[in-house]
C-alpha positions as CSV (number, residue, x, y, z in Angstrom):
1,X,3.5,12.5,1.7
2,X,4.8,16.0,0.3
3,X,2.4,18.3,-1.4
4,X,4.1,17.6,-5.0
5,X,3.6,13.6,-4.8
6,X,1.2,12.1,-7.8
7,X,-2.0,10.4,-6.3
8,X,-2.3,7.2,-8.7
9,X,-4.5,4.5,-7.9
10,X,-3.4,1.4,-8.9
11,X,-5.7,-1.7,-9.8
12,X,-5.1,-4.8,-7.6
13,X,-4.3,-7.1,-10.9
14,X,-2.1,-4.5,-11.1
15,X,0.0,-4.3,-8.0
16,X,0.0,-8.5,-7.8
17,X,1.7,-8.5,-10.9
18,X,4.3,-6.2,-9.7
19,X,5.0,-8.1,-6.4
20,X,4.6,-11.4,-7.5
21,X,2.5,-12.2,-5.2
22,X,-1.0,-14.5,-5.0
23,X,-4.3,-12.4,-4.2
24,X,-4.5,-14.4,-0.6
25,X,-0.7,-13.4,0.2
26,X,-1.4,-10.0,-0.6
27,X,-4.8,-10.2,1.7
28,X,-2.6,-12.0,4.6
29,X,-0.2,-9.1,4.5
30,X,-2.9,-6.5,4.8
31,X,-4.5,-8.3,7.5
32,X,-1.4,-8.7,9.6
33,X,-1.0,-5.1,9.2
34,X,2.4,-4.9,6.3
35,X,0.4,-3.8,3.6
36,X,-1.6,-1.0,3.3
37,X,-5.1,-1.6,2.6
38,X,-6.9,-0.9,-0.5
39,X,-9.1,2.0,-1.1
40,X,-12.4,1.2,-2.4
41,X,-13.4,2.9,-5.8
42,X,-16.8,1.6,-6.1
43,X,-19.2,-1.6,-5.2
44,X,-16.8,-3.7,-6.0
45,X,-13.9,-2.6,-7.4
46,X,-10.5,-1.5,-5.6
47,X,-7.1,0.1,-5.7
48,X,-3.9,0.7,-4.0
49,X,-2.3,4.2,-4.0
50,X,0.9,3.7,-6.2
51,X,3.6,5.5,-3.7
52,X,2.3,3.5,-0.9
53,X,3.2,0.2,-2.4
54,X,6.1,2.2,-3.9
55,X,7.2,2.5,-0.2
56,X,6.2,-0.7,0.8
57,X,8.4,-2.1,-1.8
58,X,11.6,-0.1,-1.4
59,X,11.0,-1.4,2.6
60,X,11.1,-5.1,1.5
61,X,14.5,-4.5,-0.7
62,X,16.1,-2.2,2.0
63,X,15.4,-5.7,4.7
64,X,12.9,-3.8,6.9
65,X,12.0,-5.9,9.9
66,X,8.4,-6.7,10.1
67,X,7.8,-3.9,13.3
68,X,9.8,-1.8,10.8
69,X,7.1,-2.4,7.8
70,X,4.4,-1.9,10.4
71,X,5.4,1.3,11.2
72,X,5.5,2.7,7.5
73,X,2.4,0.8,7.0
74,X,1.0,3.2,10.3
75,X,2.5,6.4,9.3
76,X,1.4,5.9,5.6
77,X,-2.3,5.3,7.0
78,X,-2.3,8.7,8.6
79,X,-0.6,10.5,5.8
80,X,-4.1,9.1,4.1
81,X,-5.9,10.8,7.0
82,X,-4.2,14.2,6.2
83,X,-5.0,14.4,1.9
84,X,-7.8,16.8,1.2
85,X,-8.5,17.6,-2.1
């Protein structure tokens, strides 16, 4: 992630609505490890950072392979690690 990119945090309605995708789809794809996982925003409530799904969508139109989608999936993990504020 460069220094200039816009941290948003998108609500999970939110990103399912722009996949198309059911809420236990989504929660497969995360636990199989081609979906980022959410970041937790309080008790209960949740978001995804908009570039990552961004990314992850741009991956699925380019035909990534699923090692492929793992790998931005790792790489986007530790660019979390590396944000300070």
């Amino acid at each position: 992630m460069s220094d200039t990119t816009l941290l948003t945090i998108e609500r999970k309605a939110e990103v399912l609505k722009r996949l198309g995708l059911s809420r236990s789809t989504l929660h497969a794809k995360v636990q199989a490890g081609l979906w980022c996982p959410p970041i937790k925003l309080g008790a209960r409530a949740i978001g995804f950072l908009k570039h990552e799904t961004d990314a992850l969508i741009y991956a699925h139109i380019n035909s990534y392979t699923e090692i492929e989608i793992r790998d931005l999936v790792t790489g986007l993990l530790a660019e979390r690690v590396e944000v300070s504020p």
